[in-house]
Backbone bond lengths (Angstrom), bond angles and torsions (degrees), N, CA, C in turn:
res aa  C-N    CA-C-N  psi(-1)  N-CA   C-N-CA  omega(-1)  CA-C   N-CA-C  phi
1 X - - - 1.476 - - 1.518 108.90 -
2 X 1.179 118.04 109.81 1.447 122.89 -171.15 1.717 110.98 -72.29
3 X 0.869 115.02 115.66 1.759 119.95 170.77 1.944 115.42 -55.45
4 X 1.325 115.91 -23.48 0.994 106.05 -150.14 1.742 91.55 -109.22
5 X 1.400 110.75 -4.81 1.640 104.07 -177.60 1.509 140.32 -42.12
6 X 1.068 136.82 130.73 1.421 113.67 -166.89 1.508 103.19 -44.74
7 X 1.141 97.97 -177.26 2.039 134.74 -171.13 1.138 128.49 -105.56
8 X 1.623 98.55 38.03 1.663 121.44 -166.56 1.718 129.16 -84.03
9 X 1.712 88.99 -10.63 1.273 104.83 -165.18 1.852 113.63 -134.38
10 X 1.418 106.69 119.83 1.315 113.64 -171.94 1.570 98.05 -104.54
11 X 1.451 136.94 140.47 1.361 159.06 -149.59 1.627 97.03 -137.04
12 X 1.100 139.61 85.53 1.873 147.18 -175.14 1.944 96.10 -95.07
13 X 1.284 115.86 121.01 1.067 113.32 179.52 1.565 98.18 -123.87
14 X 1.179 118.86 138.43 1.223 145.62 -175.16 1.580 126.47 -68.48
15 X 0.975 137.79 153.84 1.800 122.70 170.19 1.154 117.18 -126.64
16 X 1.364 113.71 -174.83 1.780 110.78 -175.32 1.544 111.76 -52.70
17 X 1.415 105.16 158.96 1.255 109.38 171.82 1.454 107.71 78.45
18 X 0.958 113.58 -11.72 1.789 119.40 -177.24 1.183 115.14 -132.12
19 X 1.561 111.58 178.97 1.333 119.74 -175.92 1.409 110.11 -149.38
20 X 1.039 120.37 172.91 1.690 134.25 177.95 1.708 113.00 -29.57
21 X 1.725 100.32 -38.01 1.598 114.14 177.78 1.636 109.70 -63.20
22 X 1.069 128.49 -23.39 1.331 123.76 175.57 1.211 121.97 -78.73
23 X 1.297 123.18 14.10 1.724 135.34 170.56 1.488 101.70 -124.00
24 X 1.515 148.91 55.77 1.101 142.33 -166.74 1.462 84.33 -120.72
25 X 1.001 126.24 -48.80 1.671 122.07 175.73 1.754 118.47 -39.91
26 X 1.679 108.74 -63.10 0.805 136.14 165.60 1.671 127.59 -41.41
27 X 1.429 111.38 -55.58 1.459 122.77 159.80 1.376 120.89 -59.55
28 X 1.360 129.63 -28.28 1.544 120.80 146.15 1.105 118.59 -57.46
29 X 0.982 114.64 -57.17 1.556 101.15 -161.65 1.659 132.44 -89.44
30 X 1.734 75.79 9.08 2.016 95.69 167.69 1.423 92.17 -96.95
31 X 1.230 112.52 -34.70 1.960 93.83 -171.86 1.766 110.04 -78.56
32 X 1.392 96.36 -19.65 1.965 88.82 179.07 2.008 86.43 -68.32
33 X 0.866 129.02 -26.28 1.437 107.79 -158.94 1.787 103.45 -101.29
34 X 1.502 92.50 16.91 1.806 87.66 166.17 1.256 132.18 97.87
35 X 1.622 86.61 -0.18 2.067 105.22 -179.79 1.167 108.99 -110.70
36 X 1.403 104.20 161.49 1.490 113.19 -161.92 1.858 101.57 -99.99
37 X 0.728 115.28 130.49 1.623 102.08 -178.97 1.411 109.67 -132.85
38 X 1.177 96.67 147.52 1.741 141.33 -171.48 1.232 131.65 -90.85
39 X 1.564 148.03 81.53 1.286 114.83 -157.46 1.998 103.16 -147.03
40 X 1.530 88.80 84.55 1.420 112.11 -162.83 1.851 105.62 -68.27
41 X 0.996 114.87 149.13 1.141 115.25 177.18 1.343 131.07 -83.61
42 X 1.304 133.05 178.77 1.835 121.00 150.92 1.173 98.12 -57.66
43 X 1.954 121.25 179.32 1.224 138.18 169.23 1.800 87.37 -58.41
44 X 1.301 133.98 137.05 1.467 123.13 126.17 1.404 85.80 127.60
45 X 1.444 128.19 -10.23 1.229 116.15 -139.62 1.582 104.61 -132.25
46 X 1.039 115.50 100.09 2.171 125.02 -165.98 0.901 105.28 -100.82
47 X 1.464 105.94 148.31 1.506 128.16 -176.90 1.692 119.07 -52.03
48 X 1.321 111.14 177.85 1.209 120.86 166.23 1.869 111.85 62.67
49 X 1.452 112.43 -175.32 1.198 107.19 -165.76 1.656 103.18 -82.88
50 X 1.496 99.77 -6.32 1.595 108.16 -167.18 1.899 104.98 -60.50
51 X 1.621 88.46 -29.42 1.834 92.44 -156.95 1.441 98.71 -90.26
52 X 1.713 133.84 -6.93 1.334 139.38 -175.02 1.746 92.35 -94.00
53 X 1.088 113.61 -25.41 2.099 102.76 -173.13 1.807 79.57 -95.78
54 X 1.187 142.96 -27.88 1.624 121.17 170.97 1.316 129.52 -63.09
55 X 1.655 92.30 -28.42 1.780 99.36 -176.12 1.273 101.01 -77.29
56 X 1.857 127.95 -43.35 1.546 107.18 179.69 1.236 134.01 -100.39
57 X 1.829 106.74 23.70 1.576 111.25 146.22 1.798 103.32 -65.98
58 X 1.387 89.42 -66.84 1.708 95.89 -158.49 1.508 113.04 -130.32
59 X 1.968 102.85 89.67 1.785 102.31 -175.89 1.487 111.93 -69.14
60 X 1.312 128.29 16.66 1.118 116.90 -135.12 1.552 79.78 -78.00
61 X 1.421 153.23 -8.90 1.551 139.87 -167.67 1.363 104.65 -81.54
62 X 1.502 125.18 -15.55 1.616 134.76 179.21 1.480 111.07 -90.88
63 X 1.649 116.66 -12.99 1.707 117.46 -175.54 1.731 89.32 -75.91
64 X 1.434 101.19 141.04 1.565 114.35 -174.78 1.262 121.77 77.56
65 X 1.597 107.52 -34.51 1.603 88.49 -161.96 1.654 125.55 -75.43
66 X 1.425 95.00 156.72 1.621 81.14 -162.64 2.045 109.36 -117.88
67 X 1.483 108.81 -142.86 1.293 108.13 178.28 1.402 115.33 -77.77
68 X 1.409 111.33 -56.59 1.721 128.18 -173.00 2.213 94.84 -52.42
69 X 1.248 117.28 -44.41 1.592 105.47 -174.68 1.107 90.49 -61.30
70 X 1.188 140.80 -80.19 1.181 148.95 -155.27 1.642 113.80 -31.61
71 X 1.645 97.70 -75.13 1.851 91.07 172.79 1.439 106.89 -59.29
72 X 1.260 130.91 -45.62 1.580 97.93 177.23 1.594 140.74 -47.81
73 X 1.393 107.09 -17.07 1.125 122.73 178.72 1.631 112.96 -77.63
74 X 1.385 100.63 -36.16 1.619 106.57 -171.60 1.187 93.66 -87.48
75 X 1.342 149.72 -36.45 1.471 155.14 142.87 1.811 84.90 5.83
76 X 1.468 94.13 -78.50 1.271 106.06 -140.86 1.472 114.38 -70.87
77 X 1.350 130.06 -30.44 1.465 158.30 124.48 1.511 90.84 1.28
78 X 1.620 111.02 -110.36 1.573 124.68 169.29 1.410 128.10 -24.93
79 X 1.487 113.07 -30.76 1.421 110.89 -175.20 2.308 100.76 -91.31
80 X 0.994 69.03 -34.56 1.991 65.50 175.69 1.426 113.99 -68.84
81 X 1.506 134.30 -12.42 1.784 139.60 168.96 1.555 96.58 -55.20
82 X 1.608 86.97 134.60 2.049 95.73 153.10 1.443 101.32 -88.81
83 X 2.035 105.07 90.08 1.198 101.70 167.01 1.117 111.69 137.99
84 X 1.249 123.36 153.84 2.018 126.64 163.75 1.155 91.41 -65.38
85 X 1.758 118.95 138.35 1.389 111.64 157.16 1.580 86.86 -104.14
86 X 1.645 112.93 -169.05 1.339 141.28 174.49 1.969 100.13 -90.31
87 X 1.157 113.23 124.86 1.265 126.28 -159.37 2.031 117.38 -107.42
88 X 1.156 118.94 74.51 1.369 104.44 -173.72 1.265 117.23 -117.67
89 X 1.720 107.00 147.89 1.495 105.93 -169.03 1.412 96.29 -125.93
90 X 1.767 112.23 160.57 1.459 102.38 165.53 1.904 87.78 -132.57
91 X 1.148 92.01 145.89 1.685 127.71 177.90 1.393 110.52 72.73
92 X 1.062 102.86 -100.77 1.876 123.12 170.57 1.443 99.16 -46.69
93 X 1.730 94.26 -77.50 1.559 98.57 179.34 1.239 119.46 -52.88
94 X 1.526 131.03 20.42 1.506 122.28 167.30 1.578 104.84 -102.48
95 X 1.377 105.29 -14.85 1.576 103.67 179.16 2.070 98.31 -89.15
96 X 1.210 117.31 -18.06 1.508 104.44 168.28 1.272 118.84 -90.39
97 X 0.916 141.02 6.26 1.427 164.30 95.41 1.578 95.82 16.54
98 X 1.291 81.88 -89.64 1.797 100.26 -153.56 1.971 97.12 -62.38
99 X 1.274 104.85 -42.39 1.152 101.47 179.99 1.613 130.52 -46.91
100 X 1.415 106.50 -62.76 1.656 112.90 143.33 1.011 119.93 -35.09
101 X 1.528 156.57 -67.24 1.069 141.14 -137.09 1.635 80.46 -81.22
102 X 1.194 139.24 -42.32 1.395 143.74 -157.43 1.421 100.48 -71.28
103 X 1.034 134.72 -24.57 1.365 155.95 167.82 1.522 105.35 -63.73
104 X 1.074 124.75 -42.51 1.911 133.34 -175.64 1.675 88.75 110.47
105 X 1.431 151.84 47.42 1.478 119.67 -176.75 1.956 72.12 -127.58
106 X 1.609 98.14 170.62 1.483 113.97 -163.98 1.066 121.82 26.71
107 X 1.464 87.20 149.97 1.658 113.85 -176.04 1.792 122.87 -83.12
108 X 1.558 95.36 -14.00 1.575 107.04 166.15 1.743 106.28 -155.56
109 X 1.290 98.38 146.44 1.148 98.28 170.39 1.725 124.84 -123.71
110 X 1.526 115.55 150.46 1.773 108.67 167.60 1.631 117.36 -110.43
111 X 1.340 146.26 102.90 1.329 124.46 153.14 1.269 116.99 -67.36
112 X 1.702 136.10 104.43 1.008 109.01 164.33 1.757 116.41 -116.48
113 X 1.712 99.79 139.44 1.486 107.45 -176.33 1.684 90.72 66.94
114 X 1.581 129.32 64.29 0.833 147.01 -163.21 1.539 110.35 -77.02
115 X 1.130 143.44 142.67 1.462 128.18 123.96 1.240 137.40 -55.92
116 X 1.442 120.79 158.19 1.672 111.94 -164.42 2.012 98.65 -101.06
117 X 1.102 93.79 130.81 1.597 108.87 174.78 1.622 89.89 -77.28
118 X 1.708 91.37 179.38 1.657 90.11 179.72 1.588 125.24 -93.09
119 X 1.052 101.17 176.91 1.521 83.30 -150.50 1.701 131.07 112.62
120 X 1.471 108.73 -26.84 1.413 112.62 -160.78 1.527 90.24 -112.73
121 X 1.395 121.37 134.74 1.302 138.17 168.11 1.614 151.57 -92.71
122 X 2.016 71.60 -12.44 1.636 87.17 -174.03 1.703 105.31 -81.68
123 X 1.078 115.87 138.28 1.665 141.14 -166.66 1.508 130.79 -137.31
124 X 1.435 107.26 34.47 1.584 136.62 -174.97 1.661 102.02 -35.05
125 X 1.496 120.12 132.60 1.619 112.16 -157.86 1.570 94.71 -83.49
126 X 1.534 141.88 21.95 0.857 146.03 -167.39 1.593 101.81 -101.07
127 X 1.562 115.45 -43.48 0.847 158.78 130.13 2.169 112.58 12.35
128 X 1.663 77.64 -89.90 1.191 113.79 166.04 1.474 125.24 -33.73
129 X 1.183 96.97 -64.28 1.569 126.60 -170.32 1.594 88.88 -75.09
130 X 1.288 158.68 -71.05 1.220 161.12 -154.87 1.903 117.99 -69.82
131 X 1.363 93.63 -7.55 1.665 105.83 177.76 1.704 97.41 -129.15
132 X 1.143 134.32 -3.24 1.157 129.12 160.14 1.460 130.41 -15.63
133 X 1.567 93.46 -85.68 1.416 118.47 159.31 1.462 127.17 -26.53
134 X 1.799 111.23 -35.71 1.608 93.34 176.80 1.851 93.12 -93.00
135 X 1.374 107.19 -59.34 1.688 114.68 -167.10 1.399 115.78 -46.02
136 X 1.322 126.55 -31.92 1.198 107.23 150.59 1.115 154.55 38.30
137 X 1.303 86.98 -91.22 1.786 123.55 -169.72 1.282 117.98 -123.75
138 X 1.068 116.62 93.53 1.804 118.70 176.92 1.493 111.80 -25.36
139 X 1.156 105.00 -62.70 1.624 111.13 -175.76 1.723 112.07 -50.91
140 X 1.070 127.58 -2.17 1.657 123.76 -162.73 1.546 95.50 -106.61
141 X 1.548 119.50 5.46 1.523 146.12 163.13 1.554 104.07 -41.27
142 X 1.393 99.09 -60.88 1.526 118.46 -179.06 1.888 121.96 -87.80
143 X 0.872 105.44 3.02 1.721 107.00 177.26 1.122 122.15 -113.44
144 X 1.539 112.07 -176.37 1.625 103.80 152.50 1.856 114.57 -136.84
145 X 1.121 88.61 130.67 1.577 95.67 -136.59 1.851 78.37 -106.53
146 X 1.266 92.44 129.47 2.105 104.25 166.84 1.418 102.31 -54.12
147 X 1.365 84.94 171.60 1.821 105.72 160.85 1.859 89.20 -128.70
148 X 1.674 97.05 151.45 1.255 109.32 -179.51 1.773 101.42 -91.86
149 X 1.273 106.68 169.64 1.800 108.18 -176.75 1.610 104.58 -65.98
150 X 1.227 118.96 -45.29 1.466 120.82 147.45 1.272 121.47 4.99
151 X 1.409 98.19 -90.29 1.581 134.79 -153.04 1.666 97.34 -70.38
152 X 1.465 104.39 -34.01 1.606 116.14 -162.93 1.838 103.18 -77.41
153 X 1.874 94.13 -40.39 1.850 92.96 -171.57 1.366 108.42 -68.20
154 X 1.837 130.58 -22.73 1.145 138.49 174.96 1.520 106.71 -82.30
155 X 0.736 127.17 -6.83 1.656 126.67 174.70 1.311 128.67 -110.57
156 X 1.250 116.54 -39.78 1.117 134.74 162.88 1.682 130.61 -78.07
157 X 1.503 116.23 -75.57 1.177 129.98 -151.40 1.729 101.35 -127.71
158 X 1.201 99.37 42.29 1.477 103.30 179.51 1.893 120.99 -44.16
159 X 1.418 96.02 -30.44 1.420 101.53 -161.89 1.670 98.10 -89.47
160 X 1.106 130.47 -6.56 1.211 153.51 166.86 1.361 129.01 -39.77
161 X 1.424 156.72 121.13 1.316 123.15 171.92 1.496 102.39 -63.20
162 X 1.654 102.04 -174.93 1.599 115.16 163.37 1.201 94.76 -55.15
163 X 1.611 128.34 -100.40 1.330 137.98 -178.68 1.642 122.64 -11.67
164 X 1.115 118.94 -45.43 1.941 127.10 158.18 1.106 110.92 -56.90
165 X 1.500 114.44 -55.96 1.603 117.19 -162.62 2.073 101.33 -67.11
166 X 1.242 107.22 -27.10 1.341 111.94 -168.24 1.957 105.57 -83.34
167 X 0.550 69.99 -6.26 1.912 77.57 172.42 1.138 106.82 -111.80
168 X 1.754 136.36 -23.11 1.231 102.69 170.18 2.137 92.89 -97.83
169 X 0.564 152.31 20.74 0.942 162.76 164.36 1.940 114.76 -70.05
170 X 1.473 104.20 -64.59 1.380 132.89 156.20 1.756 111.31 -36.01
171 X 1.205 83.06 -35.20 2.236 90.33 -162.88 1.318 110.48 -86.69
172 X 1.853 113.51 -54.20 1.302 136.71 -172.34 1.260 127.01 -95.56
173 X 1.608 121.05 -44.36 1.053 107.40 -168.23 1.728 126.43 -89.88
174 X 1.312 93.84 154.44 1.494 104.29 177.37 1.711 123.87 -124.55
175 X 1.196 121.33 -143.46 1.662 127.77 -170.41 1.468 88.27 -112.43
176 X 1.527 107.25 131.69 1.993 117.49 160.60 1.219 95.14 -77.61
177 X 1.799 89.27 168.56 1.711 116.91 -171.16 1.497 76.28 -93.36
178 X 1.259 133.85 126.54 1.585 133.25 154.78 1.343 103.52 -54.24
179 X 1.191 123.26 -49.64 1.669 118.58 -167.88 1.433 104.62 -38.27
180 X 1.686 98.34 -68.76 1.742 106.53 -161.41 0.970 110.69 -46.39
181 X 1.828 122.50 -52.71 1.280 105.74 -175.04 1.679 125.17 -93.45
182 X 1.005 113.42 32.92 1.675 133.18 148.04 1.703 101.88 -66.07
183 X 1.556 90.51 -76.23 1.372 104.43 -179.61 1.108 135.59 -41.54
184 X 1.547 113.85 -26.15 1.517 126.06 173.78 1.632 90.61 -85.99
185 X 0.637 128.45 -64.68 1.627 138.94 -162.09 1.479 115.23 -54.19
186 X 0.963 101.71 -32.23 2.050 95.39 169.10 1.391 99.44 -141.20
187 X 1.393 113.37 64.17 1.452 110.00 174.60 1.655 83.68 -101.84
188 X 0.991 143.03 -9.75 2.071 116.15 -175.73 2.042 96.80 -84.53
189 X 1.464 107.12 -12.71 1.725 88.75 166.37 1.375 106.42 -126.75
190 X 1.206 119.45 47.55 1.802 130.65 146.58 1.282 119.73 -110.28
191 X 1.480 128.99 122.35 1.596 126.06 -173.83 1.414 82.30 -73.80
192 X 1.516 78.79 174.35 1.849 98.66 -174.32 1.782 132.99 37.91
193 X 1.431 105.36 16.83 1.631 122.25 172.86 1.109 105.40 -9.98
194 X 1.569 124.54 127.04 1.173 124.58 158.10 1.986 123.98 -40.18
195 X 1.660 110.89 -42.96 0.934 117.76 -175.69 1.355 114.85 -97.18
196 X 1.572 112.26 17.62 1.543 110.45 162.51 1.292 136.15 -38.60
197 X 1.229 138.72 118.43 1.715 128.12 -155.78 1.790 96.50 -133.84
198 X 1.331 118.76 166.02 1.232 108.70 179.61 1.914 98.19 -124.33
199 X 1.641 109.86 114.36 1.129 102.74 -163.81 1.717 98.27 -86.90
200 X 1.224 116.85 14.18 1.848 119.20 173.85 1.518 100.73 -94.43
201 X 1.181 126.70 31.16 1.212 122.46 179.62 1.331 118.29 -84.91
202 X 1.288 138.16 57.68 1.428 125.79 178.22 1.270 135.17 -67.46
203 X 1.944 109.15 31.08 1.373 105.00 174.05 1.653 104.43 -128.60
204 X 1.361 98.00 14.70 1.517 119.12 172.59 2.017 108.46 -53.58
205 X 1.189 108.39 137.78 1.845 122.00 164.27 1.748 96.19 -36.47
206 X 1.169 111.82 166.42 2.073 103.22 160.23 1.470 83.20 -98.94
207 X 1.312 87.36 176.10 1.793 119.71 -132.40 1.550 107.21 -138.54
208 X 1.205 125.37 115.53 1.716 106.48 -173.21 1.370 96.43 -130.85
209 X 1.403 130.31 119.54 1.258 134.91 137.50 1.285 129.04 -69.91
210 X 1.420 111.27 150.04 1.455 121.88 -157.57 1.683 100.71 -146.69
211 X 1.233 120.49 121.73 1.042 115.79 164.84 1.949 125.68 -145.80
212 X 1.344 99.90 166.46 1.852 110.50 -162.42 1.404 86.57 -98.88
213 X 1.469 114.41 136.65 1.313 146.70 -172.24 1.411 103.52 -78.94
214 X 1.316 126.07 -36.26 1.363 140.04 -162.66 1.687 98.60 -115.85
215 X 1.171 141.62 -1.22 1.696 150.25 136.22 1.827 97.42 -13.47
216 X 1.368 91.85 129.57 1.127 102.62 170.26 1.531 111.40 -137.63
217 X 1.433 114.61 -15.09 1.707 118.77 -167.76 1.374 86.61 -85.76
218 X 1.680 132.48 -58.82 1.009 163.68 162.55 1.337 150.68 -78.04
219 X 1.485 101.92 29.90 1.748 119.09 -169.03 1.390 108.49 -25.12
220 X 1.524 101.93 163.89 1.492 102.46 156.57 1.489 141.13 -75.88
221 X 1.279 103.90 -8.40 1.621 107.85 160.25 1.327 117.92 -62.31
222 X 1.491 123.25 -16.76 1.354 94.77 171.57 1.520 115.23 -114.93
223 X 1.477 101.57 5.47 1.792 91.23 154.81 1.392 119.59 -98.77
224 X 1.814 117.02 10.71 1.267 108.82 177.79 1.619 95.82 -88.87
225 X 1.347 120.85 -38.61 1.551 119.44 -171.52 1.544 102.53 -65.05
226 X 0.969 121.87 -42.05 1.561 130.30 170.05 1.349 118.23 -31.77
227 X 1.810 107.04 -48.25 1.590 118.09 -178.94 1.404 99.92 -83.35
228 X 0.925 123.31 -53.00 1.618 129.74 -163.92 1.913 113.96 -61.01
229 X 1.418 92.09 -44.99 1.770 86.44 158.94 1.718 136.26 -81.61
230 X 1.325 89.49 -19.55 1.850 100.72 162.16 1.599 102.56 -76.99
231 X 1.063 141.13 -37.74 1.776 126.94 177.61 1.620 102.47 -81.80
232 X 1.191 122.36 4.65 1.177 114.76 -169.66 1.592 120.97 -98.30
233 X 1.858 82.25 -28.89 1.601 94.53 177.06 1.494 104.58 -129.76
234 X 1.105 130.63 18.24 1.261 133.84 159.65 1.566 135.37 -143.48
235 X 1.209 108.40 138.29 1.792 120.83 -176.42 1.859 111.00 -61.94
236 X 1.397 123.42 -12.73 1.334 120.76 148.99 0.689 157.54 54.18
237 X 1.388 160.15 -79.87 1.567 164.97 -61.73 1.514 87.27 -35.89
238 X 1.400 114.74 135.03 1.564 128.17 175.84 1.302 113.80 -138.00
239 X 1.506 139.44 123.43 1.215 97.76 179.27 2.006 79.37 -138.84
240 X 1.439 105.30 -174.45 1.690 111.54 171.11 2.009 100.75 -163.86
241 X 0.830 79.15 135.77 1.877 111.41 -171.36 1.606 108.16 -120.47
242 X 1.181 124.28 119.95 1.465 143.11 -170.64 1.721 96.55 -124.65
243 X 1.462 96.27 120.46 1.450 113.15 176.33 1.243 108.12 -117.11
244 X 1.491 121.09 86.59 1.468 128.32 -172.28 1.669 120.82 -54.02
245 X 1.256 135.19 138.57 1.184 126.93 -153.11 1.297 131.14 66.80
246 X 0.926 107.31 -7.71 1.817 101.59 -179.39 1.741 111.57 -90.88
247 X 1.716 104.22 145.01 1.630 110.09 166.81 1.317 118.55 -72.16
248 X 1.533 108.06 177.43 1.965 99.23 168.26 1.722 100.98 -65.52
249 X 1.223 129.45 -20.94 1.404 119.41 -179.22 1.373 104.95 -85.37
250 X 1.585 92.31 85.35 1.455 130.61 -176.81 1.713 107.54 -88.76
251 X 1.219 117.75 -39.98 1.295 121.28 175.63 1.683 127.04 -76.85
252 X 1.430 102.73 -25.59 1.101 112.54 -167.85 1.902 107.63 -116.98
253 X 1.127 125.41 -25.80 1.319 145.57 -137.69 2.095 92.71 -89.69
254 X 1.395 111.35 109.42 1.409 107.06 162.78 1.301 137.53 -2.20
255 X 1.755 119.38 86.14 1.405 112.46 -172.74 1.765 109.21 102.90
256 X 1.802 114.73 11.98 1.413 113.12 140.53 1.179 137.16 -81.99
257 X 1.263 104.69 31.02 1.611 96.57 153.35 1.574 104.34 -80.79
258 X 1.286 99.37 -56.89 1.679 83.35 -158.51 1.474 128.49 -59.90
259 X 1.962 98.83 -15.71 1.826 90.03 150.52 1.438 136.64 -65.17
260 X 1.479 93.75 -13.76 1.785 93.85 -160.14 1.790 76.78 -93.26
261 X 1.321 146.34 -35.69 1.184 120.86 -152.74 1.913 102.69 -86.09
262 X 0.950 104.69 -18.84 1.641 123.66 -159.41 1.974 91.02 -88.60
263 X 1.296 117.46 -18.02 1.320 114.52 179.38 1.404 100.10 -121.77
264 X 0.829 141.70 -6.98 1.596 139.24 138.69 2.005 128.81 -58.08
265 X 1.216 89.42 -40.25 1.773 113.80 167.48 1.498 96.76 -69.49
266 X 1.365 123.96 -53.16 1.655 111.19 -152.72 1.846 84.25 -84.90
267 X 0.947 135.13 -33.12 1.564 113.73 -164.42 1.661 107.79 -82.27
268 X 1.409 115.07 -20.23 1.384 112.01 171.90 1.672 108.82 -76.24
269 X 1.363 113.07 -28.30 1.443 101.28 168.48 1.613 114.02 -158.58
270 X 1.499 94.03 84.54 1.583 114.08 176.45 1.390 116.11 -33.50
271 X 1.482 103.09 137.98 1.472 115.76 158.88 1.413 118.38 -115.35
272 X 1.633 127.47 142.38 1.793 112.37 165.10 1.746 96.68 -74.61
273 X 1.453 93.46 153.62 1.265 87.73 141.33 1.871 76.99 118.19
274 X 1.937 87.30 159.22 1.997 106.13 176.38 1.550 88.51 -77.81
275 X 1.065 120.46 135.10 1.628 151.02 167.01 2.058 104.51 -70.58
């Protein structure tokens, strides 16, 4: 896999509750600009709207699955390219993001509206309240448990009406892996965390966090602690970008273009530093 290949190819990884269909915005408007794009799924989990009406007949391919399948899969995704592509995740997929690049794969990376790898402490009760519903319940360890339209307009698309939030709701959403987000969720008191990352990595891709001002699943406290301990213990390229007003429906949410173009610009030519 050549390190030095051109920068032709953008890799959009998806997060809980979603699927490959929640980058359809995004995949236009990287291919009008000449890139080839990528947008691999979880294990179990197919493209298009076909694979979002499969997941809520039958999630049963999301019961168990956890973090470690997952990056191995995108491992394997990323490692078969002629080339580093440019690597971006939103939510979950902003914590596999970071994980890969920590791994040596891409040549740039995006978390945006990130998840917290381990290590990260900040736990905003907004936070709290928006993962409730699965953590809960020990037992939801093993399933894959919906989010209600409810649960989704407070988590998602806050800035949304009901009626908005319910159409993208209608389009995108699906059942979480309970595992993963167990696993994300009390990985700072599990040895050996699945999402263990080493933020002394100074031979890591640079790294751009991005976060929605108006985030509530995923505030910006924990993609600011995210940036602030990666420049803290590593030489890097680091950077973090705050888009005031915006929901986690970062991909889809009125006025993403100019995230998707502004995180397409910074990974073709990184800057350190808060934006």
């Amino acid at each position: 896999m050549a390190d030095e290949a051109p920068a032709t190819t953008v890799v959009l990884i998806h997060g809980l509750w979603m699927t490959p269909l929640s980058w359809e915005h995004w995949v236009t408007r990287y291919q009008q600009r000449g890139m080839t794009v990528i947008t691999p799924g979880y294990p179990g989990i197919e493209p298009g709207e076909a694979g979002v009406e499969a997941l809520r007949r039958d999630p049963s391919p999301l019961a168990g699955l956890g973090v470690r399948e997952v990056f191995d899969h995108l491992c394997e995704v990323i490692g078969a390219l002629d080339g580093k592509p440019v690597i971006m995740g939103h939510s979950f997929g902003g914590a596999f993001v970071q994980l890969l690049l920590d791994a040596g794969y891409g040549r740039a990376g995006v978390s945006l509206d990130g998840a917290a790898v381990k290590g990260i402490r900040a736990l905003p009760l907004s936070e709290i309240r928006a993962t409730f519903p699965v953590l809960h319940n020990p037992a939801n360890k093993s399933r894959a448990v919906p989010i209600t339209e409810k649960d989704f307009h407070y988590a998602f698309t806050n800035t949304l009406t009901e009626e908005e939030s319910k159409a993208v709701y209608d389009r995108y959403a699906v059942p979480v892996s309970g595992r993963i987000l167990f696993q994300g969720g009390f990985a700072n008191v599990t040895p050996h965390a699945a999402t263990t990352y080493n933020f002394a990595n100074d031979d890591r891709a640079p790294l751009l966090f991005v976060a929605g001002g108006k985030d509530h699943i995923l505030p910006p406290a924990v993609q600011h602690e995210n940036y602030v301990k990666n420049t803290k213990h590593s030489e890097a390229i680091t950077a973090y970008k705050l888009f005031d007003g915006r929901s986690h429906y970062t991909c889809g949410e009125p006025g993403w273009e100019a995230v998707a173009d502004f995180a397409l610009d910074w990974a073709l030519a990184p800057v350190a530093g808060e934006l």
